[in-house]
C-alpha positions as CSV (number, residue, x, y, z in Angstrom):
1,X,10.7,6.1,9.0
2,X,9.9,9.3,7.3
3,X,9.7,9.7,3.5
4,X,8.6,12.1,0.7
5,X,6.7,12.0,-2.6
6,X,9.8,11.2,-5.1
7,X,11.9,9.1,-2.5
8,X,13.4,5.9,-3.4
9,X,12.8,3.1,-1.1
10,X,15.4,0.6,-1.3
11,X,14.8,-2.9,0.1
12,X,17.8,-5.5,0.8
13,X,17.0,-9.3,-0.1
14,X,16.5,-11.2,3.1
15,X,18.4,-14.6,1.7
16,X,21.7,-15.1,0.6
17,X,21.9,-14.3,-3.2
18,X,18.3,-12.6,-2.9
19,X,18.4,-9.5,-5.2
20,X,17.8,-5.9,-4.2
21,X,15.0,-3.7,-5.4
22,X,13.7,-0.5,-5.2
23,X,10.4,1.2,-5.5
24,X,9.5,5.3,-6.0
25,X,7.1,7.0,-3.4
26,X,4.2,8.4,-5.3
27,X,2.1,9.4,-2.4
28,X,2.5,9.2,1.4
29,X,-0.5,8.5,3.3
30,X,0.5,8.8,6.8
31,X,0.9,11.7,8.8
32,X,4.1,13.9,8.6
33,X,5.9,11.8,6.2
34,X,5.2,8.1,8.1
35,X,3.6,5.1,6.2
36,X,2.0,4.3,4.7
37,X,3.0,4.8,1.3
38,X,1.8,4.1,-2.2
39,X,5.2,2.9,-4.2
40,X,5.9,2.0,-7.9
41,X,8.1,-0.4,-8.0
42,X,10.9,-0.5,-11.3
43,X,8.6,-3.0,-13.0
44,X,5.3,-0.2,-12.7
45,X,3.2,-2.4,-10.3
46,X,2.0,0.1,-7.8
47,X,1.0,-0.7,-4.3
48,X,0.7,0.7,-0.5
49,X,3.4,-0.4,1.7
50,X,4.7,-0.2,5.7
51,X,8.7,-0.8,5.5
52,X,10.3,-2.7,6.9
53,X,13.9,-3.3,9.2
54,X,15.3,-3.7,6.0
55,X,14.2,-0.7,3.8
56,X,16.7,2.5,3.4
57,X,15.1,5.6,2.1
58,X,17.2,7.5,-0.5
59,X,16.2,11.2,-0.9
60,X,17.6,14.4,-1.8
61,X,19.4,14.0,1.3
62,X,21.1,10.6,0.9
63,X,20.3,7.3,2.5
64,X,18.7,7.5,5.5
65,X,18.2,4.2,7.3
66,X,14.5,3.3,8.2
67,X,13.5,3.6,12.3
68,X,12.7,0.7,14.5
69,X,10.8,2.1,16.8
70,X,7.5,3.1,17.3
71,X,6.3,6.4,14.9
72,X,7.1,10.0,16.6
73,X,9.9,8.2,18.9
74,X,12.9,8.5,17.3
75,X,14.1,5.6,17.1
């Protein structure tokens, strides 16, 4: 997964019924673009986070669905 000061991370509830949310990149720590990241989440709690399976990255460029594999692989 690859993201950018600005993008918006989206994360789909895990349980039936279990609201999305979304928190803002406000620095990437990892190399070119990989988490780590520091978010702010829509309530202003910030935090450093590794996404998960279930986290799409919105950006300038649309949604782009978050990698499973290993970083640098591709996929």
């Amino acid at each position: 997964m690859q993201a950018h000061k600005g993008d918006v991370l989206r994360f789909t509830g895990r349980a039936v019924g279990s609201p999305e949310h979304r928190a803002t990149v406000v620095e990437v720590l990892g190399p070119h673009g990989e988490p780590p990241y520091r978010v702010r989440y829509e309530d202003g709690h910030e935090t450093e986070i590794f996404p998960g399976p279930g986290c799409v990255t919105e950006g300038t460029g649309g949604p782009r669905p978050a990698r499973s594999g290993p970083a640098g692989t591709g996929g």
